[in-house]
N, C-alpha and C positions, 0 to 999 in steps of 0.2 A: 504494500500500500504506500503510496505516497504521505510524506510529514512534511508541513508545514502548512503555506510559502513562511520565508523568512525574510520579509523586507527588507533588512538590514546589511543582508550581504551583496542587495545590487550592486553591481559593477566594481565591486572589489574584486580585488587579481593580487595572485600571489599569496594567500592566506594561506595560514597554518593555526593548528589549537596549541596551548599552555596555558599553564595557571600565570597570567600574569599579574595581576591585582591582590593576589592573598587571599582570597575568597575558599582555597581549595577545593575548585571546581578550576575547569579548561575554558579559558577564554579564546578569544579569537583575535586573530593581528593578520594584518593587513595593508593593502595598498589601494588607495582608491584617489585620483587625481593629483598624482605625484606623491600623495603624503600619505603614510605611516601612522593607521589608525589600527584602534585596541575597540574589538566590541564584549563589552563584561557580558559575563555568565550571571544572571539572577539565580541560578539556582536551583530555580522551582520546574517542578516536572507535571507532566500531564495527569494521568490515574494510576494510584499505588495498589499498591495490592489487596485485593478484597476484606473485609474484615466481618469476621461471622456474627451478628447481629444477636444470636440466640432466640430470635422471633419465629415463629413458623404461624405464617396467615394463611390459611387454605379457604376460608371465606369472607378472602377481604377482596372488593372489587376497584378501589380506589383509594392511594397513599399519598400523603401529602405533606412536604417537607415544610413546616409553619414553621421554623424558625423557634425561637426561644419566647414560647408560647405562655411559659408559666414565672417568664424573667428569673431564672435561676442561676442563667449566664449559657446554659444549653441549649445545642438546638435538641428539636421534643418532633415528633410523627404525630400526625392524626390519620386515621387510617376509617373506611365506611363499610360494613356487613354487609355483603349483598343479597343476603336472607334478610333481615330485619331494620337496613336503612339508617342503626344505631351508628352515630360518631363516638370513636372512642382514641383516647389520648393517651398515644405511647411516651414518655418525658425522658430525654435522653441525660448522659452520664458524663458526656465527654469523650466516651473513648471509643464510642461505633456499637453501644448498648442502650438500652431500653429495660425500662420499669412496667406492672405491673397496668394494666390498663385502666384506664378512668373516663366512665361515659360522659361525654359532656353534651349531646345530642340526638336528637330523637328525629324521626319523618324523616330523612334526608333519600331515602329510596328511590321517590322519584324527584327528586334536586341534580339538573344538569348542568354541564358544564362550570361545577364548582369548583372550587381552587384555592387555594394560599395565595395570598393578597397583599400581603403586609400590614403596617397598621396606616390603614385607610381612613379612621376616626380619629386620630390624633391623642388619644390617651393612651400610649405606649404599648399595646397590646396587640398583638398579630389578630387580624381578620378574616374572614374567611369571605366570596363572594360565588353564587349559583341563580342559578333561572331554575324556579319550578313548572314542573310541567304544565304547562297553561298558560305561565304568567311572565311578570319583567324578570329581570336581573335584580338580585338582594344581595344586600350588603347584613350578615351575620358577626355582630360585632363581636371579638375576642373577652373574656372576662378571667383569663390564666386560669386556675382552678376550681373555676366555680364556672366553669363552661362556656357559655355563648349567652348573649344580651337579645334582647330582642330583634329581628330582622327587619329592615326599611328597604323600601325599593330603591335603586339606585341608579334603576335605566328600564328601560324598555325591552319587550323581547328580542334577542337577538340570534340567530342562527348561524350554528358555528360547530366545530366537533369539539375541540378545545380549546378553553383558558388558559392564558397564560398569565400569571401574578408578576410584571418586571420590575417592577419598581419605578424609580424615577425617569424613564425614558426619554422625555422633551426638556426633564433640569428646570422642570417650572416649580416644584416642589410636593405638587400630586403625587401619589402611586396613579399609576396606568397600567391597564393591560392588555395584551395582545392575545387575539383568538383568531383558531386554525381555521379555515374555510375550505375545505380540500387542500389541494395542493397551494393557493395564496396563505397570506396573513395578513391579518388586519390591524391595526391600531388605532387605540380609543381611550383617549388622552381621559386622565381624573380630573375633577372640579375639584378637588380642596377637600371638601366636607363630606366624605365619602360616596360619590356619585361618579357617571360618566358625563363625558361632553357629548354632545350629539358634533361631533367633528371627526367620523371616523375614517382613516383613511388606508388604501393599500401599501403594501410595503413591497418592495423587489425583490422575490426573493420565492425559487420553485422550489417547493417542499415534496412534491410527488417523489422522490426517492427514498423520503424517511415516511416510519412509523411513530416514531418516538416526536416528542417536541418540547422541551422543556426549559421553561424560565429559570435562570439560576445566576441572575446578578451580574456582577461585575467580575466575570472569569478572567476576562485580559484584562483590565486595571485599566479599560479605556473608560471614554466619558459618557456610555452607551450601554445599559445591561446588553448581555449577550444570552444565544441561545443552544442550547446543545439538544441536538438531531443523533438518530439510530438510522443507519441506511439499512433499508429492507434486506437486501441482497447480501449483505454481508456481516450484518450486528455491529460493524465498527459504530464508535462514539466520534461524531466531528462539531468543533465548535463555530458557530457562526457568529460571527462578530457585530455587532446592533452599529450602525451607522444612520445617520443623519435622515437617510430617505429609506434604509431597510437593514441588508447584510453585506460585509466584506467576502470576499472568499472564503471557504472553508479552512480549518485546519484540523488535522488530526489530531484525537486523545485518545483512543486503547480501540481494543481488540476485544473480541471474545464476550459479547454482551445478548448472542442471539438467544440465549436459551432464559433470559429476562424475562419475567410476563406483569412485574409492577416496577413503577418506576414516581419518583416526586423529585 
């Protein structure tokens, strides 16, 4: 499979890797318009090696990475029964473990297109947002331990296969989020006070090779969440990088994710 692009090394010529900076990791040196440049090594790598969860959900039909939902300092799971429609809240450890389940929701069976949101209500607490069958899009506010607050509409019906929670996408200070339309994405900028704008628009960007599609923040440390896709064909993990009118080119993160069937 192909890794990267790596922007950095166009039209250098001449390179070689060593630890040049102390970092003890391999930098890079180089030659690029007569002069003798160093590009450092951050470090940081793609996806480590898996870590066994001790969870076994066999009647769970949707998982969802809410972030540090009970302010402990960890991120925590909410995960949905898809016998009985119960939210129930996994509170993580820190270390890629989970705790003992805690119902904080009821009715959500037929609740589409629901998601992890961030906190969309401005009192610190991660949110959650769904369309019930029939109706608008609700905004289910977060309340850490004591479950969910009551739910307000926050849009109008919208038709989509998934949600995506990005976070701050436009840097206006809203969470926003993006929802799958087949192979498009759309983008539908927050109002502040937990709502959406009726401003939504398409983004550049053909999704018909993935299955997967998932909001998860600021991967590359750009000014843009990004989104990381599963290519059907092969289970590889690539990241798409959130740009200004949609995504950069892809880049690769691991291997071996075909045999996945939940994913947040």
């Amino acid at each position: 499979h192909a890794i990267g692009p790596f922007n950095r090394f166009r039209n250098l010529a001449g390179f070689s890797a060593a630890e040049i900076t102390g970092s003890g990791v391999a930098d890079v040196v180089g030659i690029r318009n007569g002069r003798l440049q160093v590009l450092t090594n951050s470090g940081a790598f793609n996806v480590g090696r898996p870590i066994d969860s001790g969870l076994s959900l066999p009647d769970v039909n949707l998982l969802l990475n809410v972030g540090d939902w009970d302010r402990d300092g960890f991120g925590d799971l909410v995960v949905r029964n898809r016998l009985t429609g119960v939210l129930w809240l996994r509170r993580g450890d820190g270390t890629g473990h989970f705790g003992k389940r805690i119902k904080i929701g009821t009715g959500f069976g037929s609740v589409q297109l629901l998601a992890a949101v961030g906190d969309t209500t401005g009192d610190g607490f991660p949110d959650l947002m769904g369309q019930p069958r029939g109706g608008g899009m609700r905004i289910y506010p977060g309340a850490g331990l004591s479950g969910l607050k009551p739910s307000y509409v926050a849009y109008g019906p919208i038709k989509a296969g998934r949600q995506l929670g990005v976070g701050r996408w436009d840097g206006d200070g809203a969470p926003d989020s993006l929802f799958r339309v087949g192979p498009a994405m759309k983008f539908y900028p927050g109002n502040g006070p937990g709502g959406l704008v009726n401003a939504a628009r398409t983004l550049s960007v053909d999704l018909a090779p993935y299955d997967w599609t998932i909001g998860d923040g600021l991967v590359n440390g750009g000014p843009r969440p990004d989104v990381i896709v599963r290519e059907k064909t092969t289970g590889y993990l690539w990241l798409l990088r959130g740009t200004a009118n949609g995504f950069a080119e892809r880049r690769f993160l691991g291997e071996g994710f075909a045999g996945y069937d939940l994913v947040g």
